[in-house]
C-alpha positions in Angstrom: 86.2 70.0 62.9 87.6 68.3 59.7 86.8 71.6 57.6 88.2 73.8 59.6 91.4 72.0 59.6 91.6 71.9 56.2 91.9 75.5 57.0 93.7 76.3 60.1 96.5 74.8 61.5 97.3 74.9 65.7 97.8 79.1 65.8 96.5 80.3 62.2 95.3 80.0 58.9 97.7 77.4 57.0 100.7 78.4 55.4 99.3 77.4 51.9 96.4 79.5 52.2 98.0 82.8 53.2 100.4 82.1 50.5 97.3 81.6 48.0 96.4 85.1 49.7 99.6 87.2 48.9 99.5 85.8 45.4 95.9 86.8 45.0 96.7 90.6 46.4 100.1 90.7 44.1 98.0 89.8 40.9 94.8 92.4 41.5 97.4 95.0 42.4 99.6 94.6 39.6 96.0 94.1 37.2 94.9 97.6 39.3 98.4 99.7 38.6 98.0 98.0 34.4 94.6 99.7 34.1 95.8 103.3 36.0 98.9 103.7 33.7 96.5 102.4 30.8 94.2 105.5 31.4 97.0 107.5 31.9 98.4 106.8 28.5 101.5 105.9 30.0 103.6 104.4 27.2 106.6 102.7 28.0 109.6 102.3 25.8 110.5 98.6 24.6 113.5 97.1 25.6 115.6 98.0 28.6 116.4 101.9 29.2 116.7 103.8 32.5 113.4 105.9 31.9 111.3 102.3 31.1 113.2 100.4 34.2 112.6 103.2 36.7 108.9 103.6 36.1 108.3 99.7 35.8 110.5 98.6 38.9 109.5 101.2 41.4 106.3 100.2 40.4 106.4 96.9 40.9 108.7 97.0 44.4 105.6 99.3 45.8 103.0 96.8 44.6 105.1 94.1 46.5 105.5 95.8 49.5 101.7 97.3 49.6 100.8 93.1 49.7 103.8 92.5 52.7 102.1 95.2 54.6 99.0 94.0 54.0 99.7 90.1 55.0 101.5 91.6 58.3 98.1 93.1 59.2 96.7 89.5 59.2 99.2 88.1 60.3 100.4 90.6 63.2 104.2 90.6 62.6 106.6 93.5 61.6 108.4 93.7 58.3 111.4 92.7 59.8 109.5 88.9 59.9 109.8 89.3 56.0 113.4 90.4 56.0 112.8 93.3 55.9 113.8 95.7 59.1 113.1 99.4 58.7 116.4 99.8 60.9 119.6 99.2 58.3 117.6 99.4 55.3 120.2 100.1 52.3 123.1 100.6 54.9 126.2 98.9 55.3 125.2 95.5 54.5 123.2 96.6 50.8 126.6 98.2 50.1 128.6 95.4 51.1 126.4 92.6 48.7 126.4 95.6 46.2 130.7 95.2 45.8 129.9 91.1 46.0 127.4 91.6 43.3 130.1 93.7 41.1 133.2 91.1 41.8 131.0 88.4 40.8 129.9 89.6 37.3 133.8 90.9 37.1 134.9 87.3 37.4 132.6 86.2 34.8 133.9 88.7 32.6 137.6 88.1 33.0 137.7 84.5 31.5 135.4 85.7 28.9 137.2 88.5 27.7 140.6 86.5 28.0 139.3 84.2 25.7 138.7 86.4 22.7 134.6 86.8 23.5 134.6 90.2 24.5 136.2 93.5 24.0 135.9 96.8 25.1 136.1 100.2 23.0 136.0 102.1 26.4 133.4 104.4 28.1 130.3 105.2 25.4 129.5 108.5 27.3 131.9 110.9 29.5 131.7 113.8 31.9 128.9 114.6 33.5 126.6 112.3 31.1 128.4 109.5 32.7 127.9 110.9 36.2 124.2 110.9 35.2 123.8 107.9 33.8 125.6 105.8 36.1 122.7 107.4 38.8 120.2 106.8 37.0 121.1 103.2 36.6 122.3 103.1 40.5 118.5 103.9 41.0 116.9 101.6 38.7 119.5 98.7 39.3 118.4 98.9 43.8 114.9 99.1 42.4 115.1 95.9 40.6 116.2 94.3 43.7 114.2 96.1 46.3 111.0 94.7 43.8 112.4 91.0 43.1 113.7 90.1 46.6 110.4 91.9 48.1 108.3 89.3 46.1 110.3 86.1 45.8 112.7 85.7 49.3 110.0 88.1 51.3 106.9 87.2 52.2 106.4 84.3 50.0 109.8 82.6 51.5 108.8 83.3 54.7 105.2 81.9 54.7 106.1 78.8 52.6 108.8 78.3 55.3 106.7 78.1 57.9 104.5 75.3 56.5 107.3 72.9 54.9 110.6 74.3 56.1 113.2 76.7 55.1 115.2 74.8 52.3 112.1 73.0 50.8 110.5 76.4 50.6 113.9 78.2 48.9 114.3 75.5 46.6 110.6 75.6 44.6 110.5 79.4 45.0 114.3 79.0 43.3 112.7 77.0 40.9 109.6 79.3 40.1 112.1 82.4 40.3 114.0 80.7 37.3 110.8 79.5 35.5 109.1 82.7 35.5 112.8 83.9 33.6 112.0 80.9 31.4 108.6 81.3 29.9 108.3 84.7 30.5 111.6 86.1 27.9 112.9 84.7 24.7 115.7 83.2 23.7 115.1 80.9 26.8 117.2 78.0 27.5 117.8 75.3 30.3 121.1 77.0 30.8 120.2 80.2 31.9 117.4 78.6 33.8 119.6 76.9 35.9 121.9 79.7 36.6 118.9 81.9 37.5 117.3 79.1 39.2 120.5 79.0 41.0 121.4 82.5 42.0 117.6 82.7 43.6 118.6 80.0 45.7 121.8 81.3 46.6 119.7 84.8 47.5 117.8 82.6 50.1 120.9 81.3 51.5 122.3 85.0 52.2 118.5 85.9 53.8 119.4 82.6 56.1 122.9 84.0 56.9 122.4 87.7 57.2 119.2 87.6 58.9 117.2 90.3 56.5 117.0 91.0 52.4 119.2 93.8 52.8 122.4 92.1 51.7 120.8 90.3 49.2 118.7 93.2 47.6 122.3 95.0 47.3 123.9 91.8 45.7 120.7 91.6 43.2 121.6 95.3 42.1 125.2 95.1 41.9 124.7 92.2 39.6 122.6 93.6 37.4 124.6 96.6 37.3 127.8 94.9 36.6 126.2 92.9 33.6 123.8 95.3 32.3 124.6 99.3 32.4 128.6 98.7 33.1 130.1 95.6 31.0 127.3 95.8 28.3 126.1 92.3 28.2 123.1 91.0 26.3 119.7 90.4 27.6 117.3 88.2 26.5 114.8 90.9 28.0 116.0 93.6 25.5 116.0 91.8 22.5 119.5 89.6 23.1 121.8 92.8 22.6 123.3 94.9 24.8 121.2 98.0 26.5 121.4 101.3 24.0 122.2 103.3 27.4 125.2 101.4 28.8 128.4 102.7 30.1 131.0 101.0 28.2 131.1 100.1 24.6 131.4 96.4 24.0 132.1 94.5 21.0 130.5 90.8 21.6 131.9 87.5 19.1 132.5 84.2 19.6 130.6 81.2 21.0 127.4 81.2 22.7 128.8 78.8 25.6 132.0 81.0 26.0 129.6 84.5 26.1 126.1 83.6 27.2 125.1 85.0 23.5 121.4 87.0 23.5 120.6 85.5 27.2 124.5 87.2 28.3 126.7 86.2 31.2 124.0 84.8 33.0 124.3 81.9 30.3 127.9 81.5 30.2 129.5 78.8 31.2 131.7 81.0 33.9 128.8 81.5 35.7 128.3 78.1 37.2 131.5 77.9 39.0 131.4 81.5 40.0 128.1 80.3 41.3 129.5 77.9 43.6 132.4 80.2 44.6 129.5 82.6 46.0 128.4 79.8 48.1 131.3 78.8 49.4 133.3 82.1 50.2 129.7 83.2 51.5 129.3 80.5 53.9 132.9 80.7 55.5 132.1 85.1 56.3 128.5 84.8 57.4 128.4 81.7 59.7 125.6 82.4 61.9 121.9 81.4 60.8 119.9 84.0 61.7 116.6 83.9 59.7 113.5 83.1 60.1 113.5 84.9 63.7 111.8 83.4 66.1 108.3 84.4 66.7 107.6 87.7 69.0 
C-alpha cells in the first residue's frame, strides 16, 4: 500500500530510513559512553595530547563500529559491504595510503617553509622519548582514521549510495564531513572548509578505487601524523597552536594564506593544488572501480 512504500522500497527498508537508523544508534551510543566516563570521573585533558586523543578516538572508532555491526544484522551483509573486510585490515594497503598521507603533508610543507613561513629548530624530544612518542601518536593518529572513515565513508556512504547513487552520496557526506569541521571548531573559515570538504571527497574516491577503507583509513593517519605530531602545525582543535607533544620544534610567522595560521596546513593555500595532485596521480595507479560490491 501507499504507507508502506513510503517505507520499503522493492527488497528493504529505504535507504533514507536505515540511514536515519545508524544516526539514531551513533547518537544514543555516543550519549551512553558521555554518561559511563561521566560516572567514572574520567577527565580529559583540553586541547590535543596523546593521552586525550587515545581515550577519545578509540572510543569513538568502537562506538562506530558497535552501530556497523548492528545495521549488518538488519541488513544481513558482512563488514566488508561497508569497506571494511576483516581479511587485510591495516596490511599492505593502510601502509601504503599511510606514506601517500605523509608525501602529501610534506609537499604542503616544502613551499611553505621555502617561503619564509616555517622553520624548524629540530627534534623537541630524543632517544627513547622519541621512540615513545612517535608510538603513541602512530596509535592515536590509525585511531583517528579507523573512527572518522568508520563513520563517514562506512556505513553511511554505503547506505546513502544505495538510495541516490555513489557520487551524490560522497558529495553531501563530503559536505557534512567539512561542516561538522566548520561549526564544530573555532577559528573556522570557508577555506579550511573546502579543503576538508575536499579531502572527504577524495577519501570516497579511494573507497571507489581500492574496494575497502583500508587505504584510506591509512591515508587519514598519515595525514594527520605528518601535520600534527611530526611538522607541528596548528589546529584550530587545540586552540590554533601547535600540539605541546609534537616531534619537531617549529617556529610559525608570516601570512595566514601562505601557513594556514590557527586552522594550519589544512588552510594553506598549497593545499588546494596538492588536493588535486592526490586525485590525479591516484586515479592513474588505482584504475579499477571496485566498490560498492555487488550484492551476495
Amino acid at each position: 500500500g501507499p504507507i508502506r512504500r513510503v517505507f520499503f522500497g522493492p527488497r528493504r527498508l529505504r535507504a533514507g530510513w536505515r540511514f536515519a537508523i545508524f544516526l539514531v544508534l551513533v547518537n544514543v551510543l555516543q550519549l551512553a559512553s558521555r554518561a559511563v566516563l561521566q560516572a567514572a570521573h574520567v577527565q580529559l585533558p583540553e586541547g590535543f595530547t596523546t593521552r586525550g586523543l587515545l581515550l577519545v578516538e578509540a572510543v569513538s572508532f568502537v562506538l562506530a563500529l558497535a552501530a556497523t555491526f548492528a545495521m549488518a544484522g538488519i541488513e544481513r551483509r558482512t563488514l566488508a559491504a561497508y569497506g571494511l573486510p576483516l581479511r587485510g585490515a591495516m596490511g599492505r594497503r593502510a601502509w601504503v595510503g599511510f606514506a601517500w598521507g605523509l608525501v602529501a603533508v610534506a609537499a604542503i610543507v616544502a613551499p611553505v617553509a621555502a617561503l619564509g613561513g616555517v622553520r624548524y629548530e629540530g627534534l623537541r624530544v630524543h632517544g627513547g622519548e622519541l621512540l615513545a612518542m612517535t608510538a603513541l601518536w602512530l596509535v592515536a593518529m590509525f585511531l583517528v582514521g579507523l573512527a572518522e572513515e568508520t563513520l563517514f565513508r562506512g556505513y553511511a556512504l554505503r547506505v546513502l549510495a544505495d538510495g541516490m547513487g555513489f557520487w551524490p552520496a560522497a558529495i553531501l557526506l563530503s559536505a557534512l564531513f567539512g561542516a561538522l569541521h566548520f561549526f564544530g571548531k573555532p577559528f573556522e573559515t570557508p577555506v579550511d572548509f573546502a579543503s576538508v570538504s575536499l579531502i572527504g571527497l577524495f577519501f570516497c574516491w579511494t573507497l571507489r578505487r581500492t574496494g575497502d577503507l583500508w587505504w584510506a583509513i591509512g591515508f587519514h593517519a598519515g595525514f594527520d601524523f605528518a601535520q600534527l605530531p611530526l611538522f607541528a602545525g596548528p589546529n584550530s582543535g587545540n586552540g590554533g597552536v601547535p600540539l605541546a607533544e609534537s616531534l619537531l620544534a617549529p617556529h610559525w610567522q608570516g601570512a595566514d594564506w601562505l601557513t594556514g595560521g590557527k586552522l594550519g596546513l589544512e588552510a594553506s593555500v598549497f593545499v588546494f593544488p596538492v588536493i588535486a595532485a592526490l586525485f590525479l596521480v591516484f586515479g592513474r595507479v588505482y584504475r579499477e572501480v571496485r566498490f560498492p560490491p555487488r550484492e551476495d
